[in-house]
Backbone atoms as SQL, in Angstrom:
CREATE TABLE atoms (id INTEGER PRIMARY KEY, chain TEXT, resi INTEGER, resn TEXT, atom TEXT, x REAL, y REAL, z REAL);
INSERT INTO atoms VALUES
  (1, 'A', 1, 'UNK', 'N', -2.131, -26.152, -16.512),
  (2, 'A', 1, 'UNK', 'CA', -2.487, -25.031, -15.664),
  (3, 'A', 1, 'UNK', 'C', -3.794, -25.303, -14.936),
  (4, 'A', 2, 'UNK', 'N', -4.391, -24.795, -14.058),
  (5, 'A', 2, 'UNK', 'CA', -5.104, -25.109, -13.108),
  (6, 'A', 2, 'UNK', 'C', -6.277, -24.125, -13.706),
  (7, 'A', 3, 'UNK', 'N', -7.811, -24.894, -13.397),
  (8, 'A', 3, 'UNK', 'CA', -8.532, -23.836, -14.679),
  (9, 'A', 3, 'UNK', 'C', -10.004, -23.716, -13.359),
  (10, 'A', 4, 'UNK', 'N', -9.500, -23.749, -11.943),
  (11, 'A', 4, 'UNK', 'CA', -9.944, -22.555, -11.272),
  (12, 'A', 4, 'UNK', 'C', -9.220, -21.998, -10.801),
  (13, 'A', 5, 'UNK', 'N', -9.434, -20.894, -10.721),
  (14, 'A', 5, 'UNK', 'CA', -9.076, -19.234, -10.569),
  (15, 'A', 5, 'UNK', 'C', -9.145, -19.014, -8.570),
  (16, 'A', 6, 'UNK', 'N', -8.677, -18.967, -8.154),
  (17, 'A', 6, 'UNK', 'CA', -8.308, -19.190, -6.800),
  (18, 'A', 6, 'UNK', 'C', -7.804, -17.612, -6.237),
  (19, 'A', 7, 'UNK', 'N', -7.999, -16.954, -6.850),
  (20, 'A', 7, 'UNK', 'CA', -7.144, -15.555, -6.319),
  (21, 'A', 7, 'UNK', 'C', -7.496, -14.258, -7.337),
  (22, 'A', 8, 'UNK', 'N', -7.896, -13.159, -6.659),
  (23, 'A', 8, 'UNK', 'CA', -8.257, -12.116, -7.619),
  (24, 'A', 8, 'UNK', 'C', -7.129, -11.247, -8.423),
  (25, 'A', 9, 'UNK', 'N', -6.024, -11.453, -7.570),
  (26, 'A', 9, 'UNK', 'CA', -4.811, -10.869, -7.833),
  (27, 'A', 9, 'UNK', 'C', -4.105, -11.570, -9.467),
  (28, 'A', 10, 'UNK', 'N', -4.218, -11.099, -10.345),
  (29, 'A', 10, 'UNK', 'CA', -3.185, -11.912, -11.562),
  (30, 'A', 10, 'UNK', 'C', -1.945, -12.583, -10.933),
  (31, 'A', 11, 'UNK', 'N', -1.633, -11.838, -10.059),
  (32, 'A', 11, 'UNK', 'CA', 0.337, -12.070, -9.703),
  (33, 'A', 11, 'UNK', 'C', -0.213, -13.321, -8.954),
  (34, 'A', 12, 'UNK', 'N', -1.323, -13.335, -8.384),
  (35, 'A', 12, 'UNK', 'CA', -0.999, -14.703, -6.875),
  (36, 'A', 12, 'UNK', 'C', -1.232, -15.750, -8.099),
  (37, 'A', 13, 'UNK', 'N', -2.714, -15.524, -9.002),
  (38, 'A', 13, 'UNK', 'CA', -3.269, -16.353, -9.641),
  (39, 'A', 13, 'UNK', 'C', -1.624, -17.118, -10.446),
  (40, 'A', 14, 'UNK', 'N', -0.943, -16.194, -11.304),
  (41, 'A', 14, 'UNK', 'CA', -0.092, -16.914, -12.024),
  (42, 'A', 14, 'UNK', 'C', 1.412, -17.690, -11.020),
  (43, 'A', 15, 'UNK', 'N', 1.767, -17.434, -9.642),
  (44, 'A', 15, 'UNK', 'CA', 2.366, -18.105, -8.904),
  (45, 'A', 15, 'UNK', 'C', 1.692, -19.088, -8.303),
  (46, 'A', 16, 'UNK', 'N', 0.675, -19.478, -8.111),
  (47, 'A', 16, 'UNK', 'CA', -0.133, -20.664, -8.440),
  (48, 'A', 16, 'UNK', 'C', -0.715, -21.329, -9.277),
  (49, 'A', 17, 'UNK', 'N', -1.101, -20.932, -10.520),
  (50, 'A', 17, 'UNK', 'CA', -0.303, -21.638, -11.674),
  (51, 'A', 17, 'UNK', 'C', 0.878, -22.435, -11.723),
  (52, 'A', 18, 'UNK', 'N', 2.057, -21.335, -11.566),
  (53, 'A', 18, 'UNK', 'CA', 3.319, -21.784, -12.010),
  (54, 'A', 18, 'UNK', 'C', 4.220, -23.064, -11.147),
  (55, 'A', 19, 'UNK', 'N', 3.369, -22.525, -9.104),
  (56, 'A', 19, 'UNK', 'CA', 4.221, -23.477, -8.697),
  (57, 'A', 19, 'UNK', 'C', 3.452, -24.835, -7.884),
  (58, 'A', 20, 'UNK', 'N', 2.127, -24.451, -7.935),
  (59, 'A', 20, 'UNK', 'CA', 1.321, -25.497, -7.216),
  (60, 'A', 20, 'UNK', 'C', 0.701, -25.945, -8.129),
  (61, 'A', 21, 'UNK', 'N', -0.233, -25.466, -9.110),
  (62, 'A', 21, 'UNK', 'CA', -0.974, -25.838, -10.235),
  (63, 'A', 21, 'UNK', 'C', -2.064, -26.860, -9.483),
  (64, 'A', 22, 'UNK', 'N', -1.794, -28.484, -10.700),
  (65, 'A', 22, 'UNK', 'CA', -2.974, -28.891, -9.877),
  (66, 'A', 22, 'UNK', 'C', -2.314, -30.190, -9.399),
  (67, 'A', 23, 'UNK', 'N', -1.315, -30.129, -9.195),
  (68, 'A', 23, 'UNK', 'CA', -0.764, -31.053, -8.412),
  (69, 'A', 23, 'UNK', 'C', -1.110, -31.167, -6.714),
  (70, 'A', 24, 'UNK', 'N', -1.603, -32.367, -7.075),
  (71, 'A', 24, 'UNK', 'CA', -2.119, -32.517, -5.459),
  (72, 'A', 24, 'UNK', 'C', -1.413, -32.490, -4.416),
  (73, 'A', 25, 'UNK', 'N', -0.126, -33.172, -4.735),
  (74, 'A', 25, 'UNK', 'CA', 0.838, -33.021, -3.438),
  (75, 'A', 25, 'UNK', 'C', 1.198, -31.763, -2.780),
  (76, 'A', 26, 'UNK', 'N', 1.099, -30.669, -3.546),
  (77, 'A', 26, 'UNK', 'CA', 1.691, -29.199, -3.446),
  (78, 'A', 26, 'UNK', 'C', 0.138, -28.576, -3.035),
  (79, 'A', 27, 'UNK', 'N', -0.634, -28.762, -3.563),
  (80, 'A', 27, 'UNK', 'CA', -1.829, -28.382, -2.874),
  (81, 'A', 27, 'UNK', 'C', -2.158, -28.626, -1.283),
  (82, 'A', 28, 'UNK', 'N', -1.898, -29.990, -1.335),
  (83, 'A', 28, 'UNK', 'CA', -2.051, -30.697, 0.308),
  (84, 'A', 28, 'UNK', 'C', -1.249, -29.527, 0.664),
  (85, 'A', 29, 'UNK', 'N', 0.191, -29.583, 0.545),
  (86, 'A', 29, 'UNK', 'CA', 1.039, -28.447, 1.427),
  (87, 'A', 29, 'UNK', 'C', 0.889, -27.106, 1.416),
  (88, 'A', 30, 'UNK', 'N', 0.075, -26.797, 0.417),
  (89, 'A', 30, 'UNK', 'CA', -0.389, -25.000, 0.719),
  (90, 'A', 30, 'UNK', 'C', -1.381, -25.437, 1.621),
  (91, 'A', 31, 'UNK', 'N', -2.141, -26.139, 1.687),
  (92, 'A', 31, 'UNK', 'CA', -3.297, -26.151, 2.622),
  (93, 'A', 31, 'UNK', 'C', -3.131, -26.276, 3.990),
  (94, 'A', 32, 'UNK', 'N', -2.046, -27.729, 3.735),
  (95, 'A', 32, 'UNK', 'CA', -1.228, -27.671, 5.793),
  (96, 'A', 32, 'UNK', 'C', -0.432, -26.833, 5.655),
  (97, 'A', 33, 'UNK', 'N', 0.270, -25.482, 5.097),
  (98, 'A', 33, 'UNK', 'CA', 1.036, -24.584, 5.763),
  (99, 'A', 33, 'UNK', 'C', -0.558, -23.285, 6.016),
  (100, 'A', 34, 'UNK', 'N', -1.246, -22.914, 5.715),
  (101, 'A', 34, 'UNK', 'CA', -2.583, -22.299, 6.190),
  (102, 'A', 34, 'UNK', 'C', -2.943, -22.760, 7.684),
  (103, 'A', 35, 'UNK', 'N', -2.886, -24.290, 7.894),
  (104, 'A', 35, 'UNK', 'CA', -3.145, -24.813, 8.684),
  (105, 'A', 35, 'UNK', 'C', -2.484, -24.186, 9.832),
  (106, 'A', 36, 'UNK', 'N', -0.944, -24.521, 9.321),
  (107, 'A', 36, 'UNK', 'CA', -0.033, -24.280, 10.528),
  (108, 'A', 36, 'UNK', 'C', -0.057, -23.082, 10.979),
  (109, 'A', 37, 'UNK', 'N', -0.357, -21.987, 9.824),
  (110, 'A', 37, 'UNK', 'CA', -0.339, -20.683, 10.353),
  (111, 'A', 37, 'UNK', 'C', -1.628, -20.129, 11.318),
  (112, 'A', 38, 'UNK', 'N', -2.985, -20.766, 10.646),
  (113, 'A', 38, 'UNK', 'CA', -3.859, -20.487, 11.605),
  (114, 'A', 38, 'UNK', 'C', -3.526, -21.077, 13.340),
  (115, 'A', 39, 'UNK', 'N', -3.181, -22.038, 13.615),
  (116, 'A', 39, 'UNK', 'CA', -2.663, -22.455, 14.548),
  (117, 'A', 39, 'UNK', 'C', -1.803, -21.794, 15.794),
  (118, 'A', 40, 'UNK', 'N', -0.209, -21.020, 14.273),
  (119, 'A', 40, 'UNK', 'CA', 0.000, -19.996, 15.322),
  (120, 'A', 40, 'UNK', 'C', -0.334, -18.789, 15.559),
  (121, 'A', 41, 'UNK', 'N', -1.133, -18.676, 15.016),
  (122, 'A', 41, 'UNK', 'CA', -2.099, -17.378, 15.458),
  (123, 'A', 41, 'UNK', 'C', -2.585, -17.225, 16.517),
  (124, 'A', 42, 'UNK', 'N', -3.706, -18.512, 16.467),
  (125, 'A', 42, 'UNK', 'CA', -4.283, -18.716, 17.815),
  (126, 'A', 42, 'UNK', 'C', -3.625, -18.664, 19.322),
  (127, 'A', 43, 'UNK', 'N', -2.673, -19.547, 18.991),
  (128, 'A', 43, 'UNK', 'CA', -1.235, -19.818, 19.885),
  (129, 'A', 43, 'UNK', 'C', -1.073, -18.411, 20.594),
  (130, 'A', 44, 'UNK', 'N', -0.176, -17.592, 19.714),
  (131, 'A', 44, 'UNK', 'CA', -0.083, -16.486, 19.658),
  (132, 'A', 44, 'UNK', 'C', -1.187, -15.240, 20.945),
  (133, 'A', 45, 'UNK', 'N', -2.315, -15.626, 19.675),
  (134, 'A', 45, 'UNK', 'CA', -3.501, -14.563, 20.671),
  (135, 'A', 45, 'UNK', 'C', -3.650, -14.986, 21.487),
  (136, 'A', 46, 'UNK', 'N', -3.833, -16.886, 22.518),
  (137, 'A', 46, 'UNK', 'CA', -3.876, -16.678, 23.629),
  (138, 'A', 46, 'UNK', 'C', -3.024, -16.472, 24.664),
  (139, 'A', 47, 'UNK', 'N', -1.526, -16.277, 24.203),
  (140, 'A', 47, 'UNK', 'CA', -0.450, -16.173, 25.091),
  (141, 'A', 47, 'UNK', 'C', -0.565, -14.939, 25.398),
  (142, 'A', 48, 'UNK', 'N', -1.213, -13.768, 24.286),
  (143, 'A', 48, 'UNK', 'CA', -1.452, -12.460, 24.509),
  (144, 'A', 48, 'UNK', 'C', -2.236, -11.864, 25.496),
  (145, 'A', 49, 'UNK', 'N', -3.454, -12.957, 25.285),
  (146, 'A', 49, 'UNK', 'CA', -4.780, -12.304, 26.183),
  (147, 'A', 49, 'UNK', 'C', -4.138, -13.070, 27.452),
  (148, 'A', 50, 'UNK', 'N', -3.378, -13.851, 27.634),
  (149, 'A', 50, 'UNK', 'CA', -3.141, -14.540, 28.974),
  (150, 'A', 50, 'UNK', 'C', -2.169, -13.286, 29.734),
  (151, 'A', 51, 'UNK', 'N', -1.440, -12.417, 28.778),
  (152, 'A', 51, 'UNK', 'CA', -0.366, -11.913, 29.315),
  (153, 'A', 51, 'UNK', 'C', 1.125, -12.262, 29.521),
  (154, 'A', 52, 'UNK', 'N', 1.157, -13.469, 28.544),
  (155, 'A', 52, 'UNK', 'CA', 2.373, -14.288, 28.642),
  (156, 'A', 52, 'UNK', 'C', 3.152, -13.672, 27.507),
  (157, 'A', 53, 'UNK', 'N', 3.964, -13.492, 27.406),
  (158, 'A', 53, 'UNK', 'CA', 5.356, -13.054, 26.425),
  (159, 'A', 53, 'UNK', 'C', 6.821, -13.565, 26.504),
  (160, 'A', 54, 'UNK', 'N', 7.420, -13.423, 25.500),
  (161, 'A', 54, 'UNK', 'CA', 8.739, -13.887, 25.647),
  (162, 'A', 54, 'UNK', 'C', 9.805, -12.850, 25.689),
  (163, 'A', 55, 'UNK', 'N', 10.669, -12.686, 26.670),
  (164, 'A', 55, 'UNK', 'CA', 11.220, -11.646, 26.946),
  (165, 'A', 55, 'UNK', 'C', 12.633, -12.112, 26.917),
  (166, 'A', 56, 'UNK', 'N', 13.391, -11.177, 26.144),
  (167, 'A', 56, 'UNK', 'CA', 14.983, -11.521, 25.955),
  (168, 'A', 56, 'UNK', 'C', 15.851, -11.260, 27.019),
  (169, 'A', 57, 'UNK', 'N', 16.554, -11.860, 27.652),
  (170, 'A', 57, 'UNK', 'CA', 17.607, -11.148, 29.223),
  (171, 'A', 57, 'UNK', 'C', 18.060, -10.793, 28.830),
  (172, 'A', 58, 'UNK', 'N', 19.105, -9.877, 29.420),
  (173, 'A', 58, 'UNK', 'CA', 19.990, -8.296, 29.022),
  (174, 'A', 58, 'UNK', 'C', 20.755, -8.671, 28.635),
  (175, 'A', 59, 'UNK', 'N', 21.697, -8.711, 28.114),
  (176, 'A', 59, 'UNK', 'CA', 22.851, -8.589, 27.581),
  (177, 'A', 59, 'UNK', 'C', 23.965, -8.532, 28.339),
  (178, 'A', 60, 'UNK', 'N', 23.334, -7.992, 29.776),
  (179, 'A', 60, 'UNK', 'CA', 24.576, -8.137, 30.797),
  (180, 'A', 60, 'UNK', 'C', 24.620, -9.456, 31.854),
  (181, 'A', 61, 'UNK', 'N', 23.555, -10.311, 31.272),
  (182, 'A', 61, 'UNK', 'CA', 23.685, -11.117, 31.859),
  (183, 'A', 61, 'UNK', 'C', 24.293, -12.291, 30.665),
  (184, 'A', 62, 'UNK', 'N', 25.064, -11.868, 30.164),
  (185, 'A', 62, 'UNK', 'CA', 25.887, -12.859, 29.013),
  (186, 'A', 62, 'UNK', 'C', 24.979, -13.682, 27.873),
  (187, 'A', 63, 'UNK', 'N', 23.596, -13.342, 27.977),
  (188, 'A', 63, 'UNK', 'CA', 23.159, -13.860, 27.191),
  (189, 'A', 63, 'UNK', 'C', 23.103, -13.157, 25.616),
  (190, 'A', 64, 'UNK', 'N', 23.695, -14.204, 24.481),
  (191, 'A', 64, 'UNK', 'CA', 23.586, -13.430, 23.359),
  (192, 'A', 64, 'UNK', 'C', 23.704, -14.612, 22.076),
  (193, 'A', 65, 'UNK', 'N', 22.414, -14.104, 21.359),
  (194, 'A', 65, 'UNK', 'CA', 22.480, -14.738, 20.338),
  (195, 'A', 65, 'UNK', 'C', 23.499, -14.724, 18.861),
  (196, 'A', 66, 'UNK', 'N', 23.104, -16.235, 18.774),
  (197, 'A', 66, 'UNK', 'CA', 24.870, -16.529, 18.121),
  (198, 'A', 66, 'UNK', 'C', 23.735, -17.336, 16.526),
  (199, 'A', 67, 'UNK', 'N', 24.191, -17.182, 15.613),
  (200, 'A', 67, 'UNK', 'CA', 23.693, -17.350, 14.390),
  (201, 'A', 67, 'UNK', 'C', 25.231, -18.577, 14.107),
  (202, 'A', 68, 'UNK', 'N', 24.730, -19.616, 12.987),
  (203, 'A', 68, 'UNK', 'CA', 24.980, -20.647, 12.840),
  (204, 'A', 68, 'UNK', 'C', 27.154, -20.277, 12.038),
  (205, 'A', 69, 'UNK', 'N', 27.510, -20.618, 12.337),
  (206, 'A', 69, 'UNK', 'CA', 29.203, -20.240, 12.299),
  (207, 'A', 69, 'UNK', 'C', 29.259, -20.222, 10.385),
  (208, 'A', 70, 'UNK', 'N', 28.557, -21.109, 9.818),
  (209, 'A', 70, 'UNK', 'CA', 28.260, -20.827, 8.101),
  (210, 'A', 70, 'UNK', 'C', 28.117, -19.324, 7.956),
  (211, 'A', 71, 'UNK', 'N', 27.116, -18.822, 9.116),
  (212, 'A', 71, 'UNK', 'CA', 26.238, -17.379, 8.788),
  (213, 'A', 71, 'UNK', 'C', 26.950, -16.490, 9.306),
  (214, 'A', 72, 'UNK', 'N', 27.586, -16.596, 10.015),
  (215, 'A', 72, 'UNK', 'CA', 28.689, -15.345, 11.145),
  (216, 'A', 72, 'UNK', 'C', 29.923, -15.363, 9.787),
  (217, 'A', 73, 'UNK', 'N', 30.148, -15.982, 9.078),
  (218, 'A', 73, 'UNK', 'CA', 31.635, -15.711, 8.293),
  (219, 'A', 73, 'UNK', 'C', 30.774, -15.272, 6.788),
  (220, 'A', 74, 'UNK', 'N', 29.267, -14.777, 6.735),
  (221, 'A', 74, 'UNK', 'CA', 28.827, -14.151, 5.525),
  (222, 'A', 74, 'UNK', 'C', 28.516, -15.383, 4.273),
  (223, 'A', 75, 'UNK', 'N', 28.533, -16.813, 4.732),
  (224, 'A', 75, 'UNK', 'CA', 27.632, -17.554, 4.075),
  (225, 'A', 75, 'UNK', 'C', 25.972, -17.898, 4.201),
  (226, 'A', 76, 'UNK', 'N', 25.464, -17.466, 3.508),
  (227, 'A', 76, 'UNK', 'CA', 24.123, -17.665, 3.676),
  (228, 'A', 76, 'UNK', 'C', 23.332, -19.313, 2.319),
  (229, 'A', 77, 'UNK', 'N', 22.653, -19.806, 3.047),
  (230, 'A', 77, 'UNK', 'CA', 21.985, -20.489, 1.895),
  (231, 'A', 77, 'UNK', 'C', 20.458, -20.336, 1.437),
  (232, 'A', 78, 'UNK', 'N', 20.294, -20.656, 0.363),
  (233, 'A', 78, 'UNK', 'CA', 18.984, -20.412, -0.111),
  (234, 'A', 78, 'UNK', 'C', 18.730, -21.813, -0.978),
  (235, 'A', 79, 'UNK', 'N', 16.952, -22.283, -0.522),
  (236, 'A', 79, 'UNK', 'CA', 17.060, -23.295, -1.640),
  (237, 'A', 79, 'UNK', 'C', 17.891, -24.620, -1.416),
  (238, 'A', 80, 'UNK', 'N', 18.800, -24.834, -0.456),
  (239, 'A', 80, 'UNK', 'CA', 20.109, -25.535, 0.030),
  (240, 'A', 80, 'UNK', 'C', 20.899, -25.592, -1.070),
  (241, 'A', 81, 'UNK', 'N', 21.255, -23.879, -1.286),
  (242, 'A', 81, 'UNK', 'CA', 22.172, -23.685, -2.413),
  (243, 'A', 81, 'UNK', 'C', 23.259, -22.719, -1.064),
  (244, 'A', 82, 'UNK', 'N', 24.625, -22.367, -1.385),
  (245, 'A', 82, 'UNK', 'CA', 25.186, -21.688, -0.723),
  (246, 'A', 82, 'UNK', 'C', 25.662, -20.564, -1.566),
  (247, 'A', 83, 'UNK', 'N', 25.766, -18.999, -0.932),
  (248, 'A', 83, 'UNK', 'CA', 26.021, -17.866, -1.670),
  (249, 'A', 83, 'UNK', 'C', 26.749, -17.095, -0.422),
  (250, 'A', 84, 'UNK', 'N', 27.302, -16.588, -1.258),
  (251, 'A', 84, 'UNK', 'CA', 27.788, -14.784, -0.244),
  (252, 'A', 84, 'UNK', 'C', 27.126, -13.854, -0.943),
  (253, 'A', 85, 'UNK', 'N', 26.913, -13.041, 0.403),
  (254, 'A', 85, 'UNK', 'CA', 26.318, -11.642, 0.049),
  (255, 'A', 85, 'UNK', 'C', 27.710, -10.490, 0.323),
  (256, 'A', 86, 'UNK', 'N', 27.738, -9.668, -0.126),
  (257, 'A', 86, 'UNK', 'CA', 28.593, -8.960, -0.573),
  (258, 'A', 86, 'UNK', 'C', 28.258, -7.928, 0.365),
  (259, 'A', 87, 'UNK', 'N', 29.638, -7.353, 1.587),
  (260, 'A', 87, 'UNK', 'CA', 29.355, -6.376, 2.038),
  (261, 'A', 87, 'UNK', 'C', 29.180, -4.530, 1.230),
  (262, 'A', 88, 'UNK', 'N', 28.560, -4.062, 1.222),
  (263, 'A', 88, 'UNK', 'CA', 28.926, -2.578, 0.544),
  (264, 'A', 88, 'UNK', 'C', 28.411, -1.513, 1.432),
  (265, 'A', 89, 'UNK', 'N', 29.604, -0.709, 1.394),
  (266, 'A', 89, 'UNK', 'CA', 29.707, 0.286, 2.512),
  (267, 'A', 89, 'UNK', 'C', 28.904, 1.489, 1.586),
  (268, 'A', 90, 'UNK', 'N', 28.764, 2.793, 2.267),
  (269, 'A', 90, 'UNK', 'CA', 28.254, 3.603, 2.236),
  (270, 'A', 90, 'UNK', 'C', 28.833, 4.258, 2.795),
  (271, 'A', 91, 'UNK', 'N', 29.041, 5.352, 2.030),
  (272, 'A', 91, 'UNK', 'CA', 29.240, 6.956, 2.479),
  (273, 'A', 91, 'UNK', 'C', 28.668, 7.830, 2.527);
């Protein structure tokens, strides 16, 4: 177990424990995914302050997003494990 304390929260502290600990390789990668996120942040805020956005075309112009043909027939994966989720209706 990793015997500094990195987080005030028990819950974060013991999921870092459990899945990064003090393995360096997994450390490097919490550190470059921080990285990446500060990055798109920045990204982000200056497309904002520029006034730039990404805007979806209508729908009547035939454009429409299509999810991967695995995912349209209710297979989803997790993990690169494959599952169905179970439709349940409501009344």
């Amino acid at each position: 177990m990793s015997s500094v304390r990195r987080f005030e929260s028990d819950t974060l502290q013991y999921f870092w424990d459990r899945y990064v600990g003090d393995d360096p390789e997994r450390i490097s990668e919490y550190e470059q995914c921080g990285a990446d996120i500060e990055v798109a942040q920045l990204i982000y805020d200056m497309r904002t302050e520029a006034g730039l956005r990404v805007e979806r075309p209508p729908e009547s112009d035939g454009w429409q997003a299509k999810a991967p043909a695995s995912q349209r027939a209710g297979a989803r994966t997790l993990w690169g494990r494959r599952f169905r989720l179970p439709i349940i209706g409501f009344s």
